[in-house]
C-alpha positions as MATLAB code, in Angstrom:
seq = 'XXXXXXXXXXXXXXXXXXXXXXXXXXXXXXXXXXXXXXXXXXXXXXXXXXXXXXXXXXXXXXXXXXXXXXXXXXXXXXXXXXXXXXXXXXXXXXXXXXXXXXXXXXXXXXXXXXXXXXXXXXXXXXXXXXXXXXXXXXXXXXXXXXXXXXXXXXXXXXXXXXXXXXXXXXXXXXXXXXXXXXXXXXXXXXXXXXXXXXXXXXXXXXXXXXXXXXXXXXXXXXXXXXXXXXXXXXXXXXXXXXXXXXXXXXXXXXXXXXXXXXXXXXXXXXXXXXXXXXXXXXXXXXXXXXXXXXXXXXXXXXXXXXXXXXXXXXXXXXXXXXXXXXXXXXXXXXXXXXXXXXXXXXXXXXXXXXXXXXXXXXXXXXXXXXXXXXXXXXXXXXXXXXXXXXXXXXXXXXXXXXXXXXXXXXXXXXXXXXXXXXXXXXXXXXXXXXXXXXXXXXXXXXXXXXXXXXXXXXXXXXXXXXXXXXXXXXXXXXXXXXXXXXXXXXXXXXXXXXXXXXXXXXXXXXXXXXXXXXX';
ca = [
       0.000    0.000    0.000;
       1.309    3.633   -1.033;
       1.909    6.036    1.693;
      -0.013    9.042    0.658;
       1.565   11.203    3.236;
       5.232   10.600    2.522;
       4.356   11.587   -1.613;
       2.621   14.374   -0.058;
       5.160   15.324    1.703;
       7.618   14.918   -1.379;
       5.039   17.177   -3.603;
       5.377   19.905   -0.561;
       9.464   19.992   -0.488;
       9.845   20.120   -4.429;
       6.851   22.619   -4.911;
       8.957   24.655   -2.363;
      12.310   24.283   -3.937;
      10.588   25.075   -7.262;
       9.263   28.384   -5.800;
      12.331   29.271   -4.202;
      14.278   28.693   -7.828;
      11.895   30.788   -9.410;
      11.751   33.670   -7.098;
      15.796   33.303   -7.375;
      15.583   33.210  -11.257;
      13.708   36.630  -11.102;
      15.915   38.259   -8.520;
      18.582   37.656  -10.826;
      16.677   38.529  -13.843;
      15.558   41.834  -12.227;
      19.496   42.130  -10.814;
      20.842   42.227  -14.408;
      17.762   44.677  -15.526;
      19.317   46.985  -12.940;
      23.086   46.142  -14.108;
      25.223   49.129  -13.603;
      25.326   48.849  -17.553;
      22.509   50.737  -18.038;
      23.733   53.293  -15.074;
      25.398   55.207  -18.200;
      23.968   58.446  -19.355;
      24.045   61.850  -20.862;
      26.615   61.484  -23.126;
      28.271   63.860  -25.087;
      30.366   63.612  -28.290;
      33.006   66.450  -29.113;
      33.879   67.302  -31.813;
      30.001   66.888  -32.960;
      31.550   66.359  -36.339;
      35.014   65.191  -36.225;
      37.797   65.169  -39.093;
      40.499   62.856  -40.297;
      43.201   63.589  -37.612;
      40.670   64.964  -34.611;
      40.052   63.257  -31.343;
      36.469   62.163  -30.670;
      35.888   62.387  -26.709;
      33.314   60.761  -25.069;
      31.987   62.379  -21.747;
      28.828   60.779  -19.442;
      27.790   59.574  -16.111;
      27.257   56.310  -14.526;
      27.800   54.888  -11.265;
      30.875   55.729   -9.064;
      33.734   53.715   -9.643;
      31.968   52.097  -12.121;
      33.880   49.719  -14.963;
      32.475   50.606  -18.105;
      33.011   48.483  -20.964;
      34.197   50.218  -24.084;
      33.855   49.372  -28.399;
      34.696   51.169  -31.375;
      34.143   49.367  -34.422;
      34.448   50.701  -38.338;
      34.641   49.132  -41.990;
      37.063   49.899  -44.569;
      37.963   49.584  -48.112;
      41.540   48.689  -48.624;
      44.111   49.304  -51.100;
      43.822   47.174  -53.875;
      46.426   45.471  -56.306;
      44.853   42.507  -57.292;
      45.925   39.372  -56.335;
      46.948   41.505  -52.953;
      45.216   43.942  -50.782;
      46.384   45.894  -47.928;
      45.351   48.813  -45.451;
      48.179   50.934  -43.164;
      47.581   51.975  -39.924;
      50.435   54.118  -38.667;
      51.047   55.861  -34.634;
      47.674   53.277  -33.402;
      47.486   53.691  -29.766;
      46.652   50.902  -27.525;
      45.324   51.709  -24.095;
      46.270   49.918  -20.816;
      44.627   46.426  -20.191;
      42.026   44.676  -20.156;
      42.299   45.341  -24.447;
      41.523   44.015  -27.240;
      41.980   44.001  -31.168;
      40.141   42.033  -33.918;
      40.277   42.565  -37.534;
      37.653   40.876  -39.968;
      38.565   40.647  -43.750;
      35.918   39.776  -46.264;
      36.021   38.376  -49.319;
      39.934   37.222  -49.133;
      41.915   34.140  -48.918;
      43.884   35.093  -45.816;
      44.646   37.997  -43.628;
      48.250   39.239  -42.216;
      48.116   41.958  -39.313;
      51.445   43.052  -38.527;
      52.835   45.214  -35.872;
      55.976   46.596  -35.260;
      56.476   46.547  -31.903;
      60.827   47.365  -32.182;
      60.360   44.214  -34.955;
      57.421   43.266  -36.721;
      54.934   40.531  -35.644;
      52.711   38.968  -37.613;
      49.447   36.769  -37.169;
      47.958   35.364  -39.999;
      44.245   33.692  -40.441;
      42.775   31.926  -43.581;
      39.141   32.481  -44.697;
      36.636   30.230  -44.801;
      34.576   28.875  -47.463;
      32.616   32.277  -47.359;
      35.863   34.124  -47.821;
      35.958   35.503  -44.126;
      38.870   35.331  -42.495;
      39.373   37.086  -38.742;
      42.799   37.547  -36.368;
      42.056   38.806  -32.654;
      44.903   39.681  -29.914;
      43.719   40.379  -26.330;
      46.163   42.251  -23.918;
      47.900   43.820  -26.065;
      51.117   45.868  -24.337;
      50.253   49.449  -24.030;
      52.198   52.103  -26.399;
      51.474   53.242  -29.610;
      52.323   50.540  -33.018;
      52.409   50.937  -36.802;
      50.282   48.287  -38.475;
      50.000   46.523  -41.534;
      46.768   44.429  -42.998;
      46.806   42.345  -45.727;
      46.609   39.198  -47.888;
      45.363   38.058  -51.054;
      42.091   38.772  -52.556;
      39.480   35.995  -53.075;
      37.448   37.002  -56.279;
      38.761   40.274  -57.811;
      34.954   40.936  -59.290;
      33.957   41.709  -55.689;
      35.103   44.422  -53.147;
      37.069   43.878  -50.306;
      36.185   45.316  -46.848;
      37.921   45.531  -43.609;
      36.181   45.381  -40.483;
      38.336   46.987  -37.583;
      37.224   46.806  -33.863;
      38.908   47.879  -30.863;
      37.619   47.459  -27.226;
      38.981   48.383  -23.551;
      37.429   49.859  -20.512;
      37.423   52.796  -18.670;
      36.581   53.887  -14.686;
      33.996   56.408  -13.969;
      35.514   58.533  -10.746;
      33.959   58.950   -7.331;
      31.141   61.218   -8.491;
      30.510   59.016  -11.594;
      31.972   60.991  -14.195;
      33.820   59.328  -17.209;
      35.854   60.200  -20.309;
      36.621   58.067  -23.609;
      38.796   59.184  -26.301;
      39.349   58.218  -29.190;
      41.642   58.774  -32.168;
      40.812   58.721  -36.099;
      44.142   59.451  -37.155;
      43.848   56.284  -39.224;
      40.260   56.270  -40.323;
      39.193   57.929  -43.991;
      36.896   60.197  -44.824;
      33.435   59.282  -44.723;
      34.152   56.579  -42.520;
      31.320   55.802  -39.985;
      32.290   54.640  -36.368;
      30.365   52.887  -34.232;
      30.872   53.230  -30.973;
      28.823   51.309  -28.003;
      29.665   53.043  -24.234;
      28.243   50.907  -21.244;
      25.376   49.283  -23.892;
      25.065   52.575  -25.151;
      25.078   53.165  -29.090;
      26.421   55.852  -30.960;
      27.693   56.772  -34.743;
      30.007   59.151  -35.805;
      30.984   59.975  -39.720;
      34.343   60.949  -39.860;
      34.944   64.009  -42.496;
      37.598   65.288  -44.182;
      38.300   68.138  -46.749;
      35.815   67.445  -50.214;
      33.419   69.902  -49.545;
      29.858   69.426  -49.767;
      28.553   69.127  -53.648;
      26.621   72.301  -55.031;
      23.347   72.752  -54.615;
      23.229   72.895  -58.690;
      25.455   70.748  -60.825;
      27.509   72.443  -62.555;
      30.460   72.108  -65.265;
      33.674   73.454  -66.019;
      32.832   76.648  -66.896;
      36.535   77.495  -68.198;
      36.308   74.712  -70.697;
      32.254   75.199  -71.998;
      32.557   71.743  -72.762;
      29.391   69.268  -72.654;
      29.483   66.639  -70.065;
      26.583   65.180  -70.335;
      25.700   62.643  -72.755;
      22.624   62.891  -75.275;
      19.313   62.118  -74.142;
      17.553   58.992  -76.168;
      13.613   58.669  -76.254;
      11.829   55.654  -77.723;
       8.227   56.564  -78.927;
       7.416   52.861  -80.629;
       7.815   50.517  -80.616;
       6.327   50.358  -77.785;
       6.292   46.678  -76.588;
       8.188   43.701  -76.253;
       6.242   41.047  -78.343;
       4.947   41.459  -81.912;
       3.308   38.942  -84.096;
       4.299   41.021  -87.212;
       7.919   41.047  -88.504;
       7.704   44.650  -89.995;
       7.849   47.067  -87.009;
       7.969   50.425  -86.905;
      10.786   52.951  -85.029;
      10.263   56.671  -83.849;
      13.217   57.707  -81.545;
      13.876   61.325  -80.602;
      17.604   62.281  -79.640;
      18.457   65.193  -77.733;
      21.083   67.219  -76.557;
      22.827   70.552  -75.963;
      25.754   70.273  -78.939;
      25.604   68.345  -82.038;
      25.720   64.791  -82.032;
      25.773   61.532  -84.296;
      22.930   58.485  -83.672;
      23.227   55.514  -85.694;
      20.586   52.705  -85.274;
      21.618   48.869  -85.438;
      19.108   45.757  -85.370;
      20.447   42.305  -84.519;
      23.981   43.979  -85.242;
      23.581   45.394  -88.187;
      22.946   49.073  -89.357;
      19.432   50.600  -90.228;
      18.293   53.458  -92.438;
      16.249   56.055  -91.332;
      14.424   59.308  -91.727;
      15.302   62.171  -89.797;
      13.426   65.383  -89.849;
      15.371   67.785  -86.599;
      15.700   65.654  -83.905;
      12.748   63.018  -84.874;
      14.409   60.043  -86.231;
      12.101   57.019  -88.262;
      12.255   53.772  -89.986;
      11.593   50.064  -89.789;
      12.307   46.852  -88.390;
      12.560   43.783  -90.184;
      12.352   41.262  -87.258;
      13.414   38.115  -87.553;
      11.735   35.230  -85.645;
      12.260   35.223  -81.842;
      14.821   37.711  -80.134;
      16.056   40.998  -81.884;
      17.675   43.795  -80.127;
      16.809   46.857  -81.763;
      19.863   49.595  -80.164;
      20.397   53.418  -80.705;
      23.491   55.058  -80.317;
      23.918   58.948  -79.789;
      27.588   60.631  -79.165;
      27.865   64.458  -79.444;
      31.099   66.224  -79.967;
      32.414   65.893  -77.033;
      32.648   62.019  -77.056;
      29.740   62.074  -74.150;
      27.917   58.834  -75.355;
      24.493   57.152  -74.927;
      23.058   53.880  -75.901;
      19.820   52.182  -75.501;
      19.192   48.698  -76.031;
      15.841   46.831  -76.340;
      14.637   43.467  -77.079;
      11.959   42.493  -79.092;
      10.189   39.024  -79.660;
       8.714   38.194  -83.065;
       6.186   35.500  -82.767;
       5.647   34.273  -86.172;
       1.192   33.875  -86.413;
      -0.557   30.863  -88.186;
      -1.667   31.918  -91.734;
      -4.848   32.842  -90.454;
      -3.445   35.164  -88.047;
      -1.290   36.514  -90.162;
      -3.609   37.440  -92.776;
      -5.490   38.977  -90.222;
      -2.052   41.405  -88.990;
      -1.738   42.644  -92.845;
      -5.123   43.759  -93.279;
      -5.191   45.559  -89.639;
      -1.693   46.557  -90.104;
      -2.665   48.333  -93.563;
      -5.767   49.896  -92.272;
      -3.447   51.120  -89.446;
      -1.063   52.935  -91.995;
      -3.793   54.851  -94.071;
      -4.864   56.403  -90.813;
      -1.686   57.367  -90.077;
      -1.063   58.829  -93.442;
      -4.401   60.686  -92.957;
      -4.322   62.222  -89.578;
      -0.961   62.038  -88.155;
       1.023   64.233  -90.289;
       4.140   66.034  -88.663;
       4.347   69.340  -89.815;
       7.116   71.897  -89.019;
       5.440   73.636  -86.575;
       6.144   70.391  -84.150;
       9.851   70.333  -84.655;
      12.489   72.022  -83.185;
      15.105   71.417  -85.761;
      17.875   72.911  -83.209;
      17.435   69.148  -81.670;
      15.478   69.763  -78.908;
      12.936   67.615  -78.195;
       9.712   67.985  -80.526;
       6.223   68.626  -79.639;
       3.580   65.462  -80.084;
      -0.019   66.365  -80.691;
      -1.326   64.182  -77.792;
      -5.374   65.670  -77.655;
      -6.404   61.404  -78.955;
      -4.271   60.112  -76.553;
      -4.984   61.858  -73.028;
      -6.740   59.058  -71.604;
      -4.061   56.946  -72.139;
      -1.680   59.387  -70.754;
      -3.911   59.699  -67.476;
      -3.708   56.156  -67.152;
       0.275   55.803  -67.668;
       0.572   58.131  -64.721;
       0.041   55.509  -62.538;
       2.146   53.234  -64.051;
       6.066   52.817  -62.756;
       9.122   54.231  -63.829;
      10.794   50.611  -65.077;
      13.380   50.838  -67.814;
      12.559   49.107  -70.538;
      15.712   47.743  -72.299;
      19.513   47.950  -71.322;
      21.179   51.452  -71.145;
      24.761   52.740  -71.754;
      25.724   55.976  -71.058;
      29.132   57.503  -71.517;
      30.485   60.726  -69.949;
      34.775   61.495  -70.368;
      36.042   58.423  -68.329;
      33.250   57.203  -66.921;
      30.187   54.756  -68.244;
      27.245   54.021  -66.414;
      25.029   50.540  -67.240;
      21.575   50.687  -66.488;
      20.002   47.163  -66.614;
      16.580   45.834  -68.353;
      13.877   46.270  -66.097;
      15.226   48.904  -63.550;
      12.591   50.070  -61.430;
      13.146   54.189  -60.485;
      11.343   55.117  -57.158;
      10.488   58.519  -58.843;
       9.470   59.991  -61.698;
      12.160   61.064  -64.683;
      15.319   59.330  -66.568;
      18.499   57.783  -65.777;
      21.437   60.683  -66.223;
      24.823   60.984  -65.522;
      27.079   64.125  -65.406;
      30.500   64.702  -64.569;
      30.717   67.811  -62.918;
      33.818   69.744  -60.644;
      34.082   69.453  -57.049;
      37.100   70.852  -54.989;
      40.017   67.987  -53.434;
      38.652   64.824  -55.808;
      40.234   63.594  -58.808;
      36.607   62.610  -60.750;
      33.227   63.520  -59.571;
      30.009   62.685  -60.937;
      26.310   63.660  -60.340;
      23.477   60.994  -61.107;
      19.486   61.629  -61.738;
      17.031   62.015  -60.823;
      16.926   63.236  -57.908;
      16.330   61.381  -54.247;
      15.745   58.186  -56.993;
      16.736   54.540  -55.552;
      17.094   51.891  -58.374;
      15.910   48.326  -57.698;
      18.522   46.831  -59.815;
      22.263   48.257  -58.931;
      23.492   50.183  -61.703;
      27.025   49.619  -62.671;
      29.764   52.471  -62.950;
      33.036   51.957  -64.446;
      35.050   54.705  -63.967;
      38.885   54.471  -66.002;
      41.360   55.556  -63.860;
      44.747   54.456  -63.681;
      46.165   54.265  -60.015;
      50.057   54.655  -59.352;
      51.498   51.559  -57.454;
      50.835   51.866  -53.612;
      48.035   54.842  -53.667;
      45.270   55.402  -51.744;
      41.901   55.069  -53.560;
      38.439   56.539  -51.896;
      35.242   56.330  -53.420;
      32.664   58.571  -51.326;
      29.365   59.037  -51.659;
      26.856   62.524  -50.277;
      24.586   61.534  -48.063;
      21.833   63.837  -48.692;
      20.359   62.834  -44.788;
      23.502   63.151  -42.892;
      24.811   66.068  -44.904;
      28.494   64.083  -45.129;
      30.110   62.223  -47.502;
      29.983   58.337  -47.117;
      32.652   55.534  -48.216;
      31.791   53.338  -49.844;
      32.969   50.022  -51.747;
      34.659   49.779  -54.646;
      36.833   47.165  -57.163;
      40.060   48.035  -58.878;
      40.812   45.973  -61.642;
      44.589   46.464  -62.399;
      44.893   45.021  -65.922;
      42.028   47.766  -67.456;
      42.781   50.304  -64.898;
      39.064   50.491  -63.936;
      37.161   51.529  -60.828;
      34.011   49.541  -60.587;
      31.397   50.994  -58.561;
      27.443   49.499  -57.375;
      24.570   52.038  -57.491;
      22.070   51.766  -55.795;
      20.480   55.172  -55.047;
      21.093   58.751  -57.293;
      23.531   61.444  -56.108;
      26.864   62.907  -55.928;
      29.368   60.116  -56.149;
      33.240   61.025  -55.940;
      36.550   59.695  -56.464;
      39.638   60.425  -54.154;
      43.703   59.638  -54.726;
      45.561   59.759  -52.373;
      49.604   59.019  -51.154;
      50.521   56.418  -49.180;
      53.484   56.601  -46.809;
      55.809   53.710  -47.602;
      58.859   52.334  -45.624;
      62.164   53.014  -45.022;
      63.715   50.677  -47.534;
      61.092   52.345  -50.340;
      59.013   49.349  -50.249;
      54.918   49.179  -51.187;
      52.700   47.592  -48.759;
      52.279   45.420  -51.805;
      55.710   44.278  -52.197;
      55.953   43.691  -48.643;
      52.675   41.417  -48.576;
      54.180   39.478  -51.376;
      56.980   39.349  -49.537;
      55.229   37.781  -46.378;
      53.187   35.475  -48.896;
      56.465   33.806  -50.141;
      58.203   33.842  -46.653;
      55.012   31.961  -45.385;
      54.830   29.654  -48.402;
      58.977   28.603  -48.268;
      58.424   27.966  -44.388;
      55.583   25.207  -45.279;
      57.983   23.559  -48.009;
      60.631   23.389  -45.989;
      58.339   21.607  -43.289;
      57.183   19.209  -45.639;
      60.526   18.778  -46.989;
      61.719   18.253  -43.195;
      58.674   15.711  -42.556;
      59.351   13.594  -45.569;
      63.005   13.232  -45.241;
      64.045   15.304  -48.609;
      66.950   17.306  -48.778;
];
């Protein structure tokens, strides 16, 4: 027989220690809510916007004598010599322990941080199958060290970014007042750090000397050159798929200085009419894809081209018979009520005026419609070109432009429209530059918003000397050179990592060559 009162009495003792477990699980739980960690407040950042060189300070309150844990984190885009990469961090100061020092390299096969502490150290991580690769050092011995970063780059099509972070702690005094500095002697323009005090989150954009853009774009005036490239606007046709292999073009072309459009079809080259800026012919499709394409260049080599695609679906005979007799009716309208008269050109190619009374309701209704590109576009301006892809949504209303226009202490600057516009497909700029050995490279972006410039990513491919550059949003985009400090024995970073690559490689032969016996 089971005795009742002894499981009772086990029930009682664990329904106790239960209770006791939980109320101890929420004391603790309500003890970490209440952490000293969230003691910190009212903090202040000086300078409110800091420069390359200044000294951000961080002032606040939190508990006396508290220890307040400290992190400043930012992402950079290295030098870059393909197969190599690298980044230079000269006079970095490292406070007293506990320290620490991580860097995280993406899109490489390995990365090298060296430090010359009286002789250079060096610790050395491979990536991962993602291309990641991360060194850490705790502790490190107070005083101030030149470093090094680099390795090799995993795929060249792809940027590289560095992701620095540096954390230590600091002592709030007696009354609870504390102080954190930090230096961005080593941190580029338009840099943003992030900076977390005691759980606390801030971010700081580090500026430099490229002034803010104008509030108009503007040219060289001293040169009255054109820098921006002709303007190319398909009429018709109008669609993608046609069940009729004779097609129709009208395509107007326009521009501030005189220009040359030619027209090409599958590849080859198409008459056409041209009455001021009003350009017409035909299409003789052939069955399935065609890509009809229109290029403009004025005299000043700016260049445009716009490239559609267009799907001939050859009709049964029955269809097709249909498609001539509609397509005939079609024309002897045309010829008797759409006649283009003088008085609707402007035959100093700007654009032309389009009796549109017939058409308002469909005009009313393509209001509402988005702003998608229809075909690819290529637009040239002095070095740069800028790819727009098929089927580019714009978040606003107008057309895809690009201008190169002046702005003080950058090498190339560029403005592109329209305005406040973000692009659902990146477009791609390639920008032809060619970069001396062992110079610094910045590509910065204005940051309408924040009212600073931003960097941002970038690839350098060595062999073509081109900058290759993501868009994702319109703007003032801007390139920066740079010199980088090198050695005393005149040495690149580059050299120097290629130098550490074949010290590191000779060490593993020898090993193996030590393992297996061979001389």
């Amino acid at each position: 027989m089971l005795n009742f009162y002894n499981i009772y009495t086990k029930l009682r003792l664990i329904g106790v220690i239960y209770i006791k477990r939980k109320i101890s699980f929420i004391i603790i739980v309500f003890g970490f809510l209440i952490s000293p960690i969230y003691a910190v407040s009212d903090i202040q950042i000086s300078p409110s916007s800091p420069k390359v060189g200044d000294t951000i300070t961080l002032t606040g309150k939190a508990n006396p004598n508290e220890v307040i844990n400290c992190q400043a984190w930012f992402e950079v885009s290295p030098m870059l010599s393909p197969p190599y990469y690298g980044y230079l961090m000269d006079g970095v100061e490292i406070p007293s322990s506990p320290n620490s020092f991580k860097v995280i390299a993406e899109n490489v096969n390995k990365v090298s941080v060296s430090v010359n502490m009286g002789i250079w150290i060096t610790k050395s991580a491979n990536a991962d199958g993602n291309g990641i690769a991360t060194v850490s050092q705790s502790n490190v011995p107070v005083g101030t060290y030149d470093m090094k970063i680099g390795g090799t780059i995993k795929d060249p099509s792809k940027p590289v970014k560095l992701k620095i972070i540096a954390s230590t702690t600091i002592n709030a005094d007696e009354n609870g007042n504390f102080e954190y500095s930090y230096k961005t002697n080593n941190i580029p323009e338009g840099t943003t750090v992030y900076l977390n005090i005691g759980g606390i989150n801030k971010e700081i954009i580090v500026g430099g000397d490229t002034p803010a853009p104008p509030v108009l774009p503007v040219v060289n005036d001293t040169t009255n050159t054109d820098k921006e490239p002709p303007k190319i606007t398909i009429l018709s046709p109008s669609k993608r798929d046609y069940n009729t292999s004779n097609v129709d073009f009208e395509v107007i072309v326009k521009d501030e200085s005189d220009y040359v459009v030619k027209f090409y079809l599958n590849g080859d080259g198409l008459g056409y009419k041209e009455s001021g800026n009003y350009y017409t012919g035909t299409l003789n499709l052939k069955e399935g894809e065609n890509t009809f394409k229109i290029i403009a260049k004025d005299e000043y080599d700016n260049e445009n081209s716009k490239i559609i695609y267009i799907n001939y679906n050859k009709p049964n005979q029955k269809e097709e018979n249909n498609t001539i007799i509609s397509t005939t009716n079609k024309n002897e309208n045309i010829t008797n009520s759409q006649t283009i008269s003088d008085k609707n050109m402007v035959d100093d190619k700007s654009n032309i005026i389009i009796d549109n009374k017939d058409n308002n309701k469909d005009n009313n209704s393509n209001q509402n419609q988005k702003n998608i590109i229809q075909g690819m576009i290529i637009k040239h301006v002095g070095n740069a070109t800028l790819t727009v892809p098929d089927g580019t949504e714009i978040s606003t209303v107008g057309d895809i432009r690009i201008k190169e226009i002046i702005i003080p202490n950058t090498t190339l600057a560029y403005y592109i429209l329209p305005d406040n516009a973000e692009f659902s497909k990146p477009l791609t700029l390639e920008i032809s530059l060619n970069v001396p050995e062992g110079a610094g490279l910045k590509i910065l972006y204005y940051d309408e918003q924040m009212k600073s410039w931003k960097s941002i990513p970038y690839v350098y491919d060595k062999n073509t000397s081109e900058i290759t550059i993501s868009i994702t949003k319109s703007g003032y985009y801007a390139i920066k050179e740079s010199d980088i400090s090198t050695n005393e024995n005149n040495k690149s970073i580059f050299s120097e990592i290629t130098m550490v690559v074949k010290i590191v490689i000779n060490a593993i032969v020898s090993l193996i060559k030590s393992r297996l016996n061979l001389a």
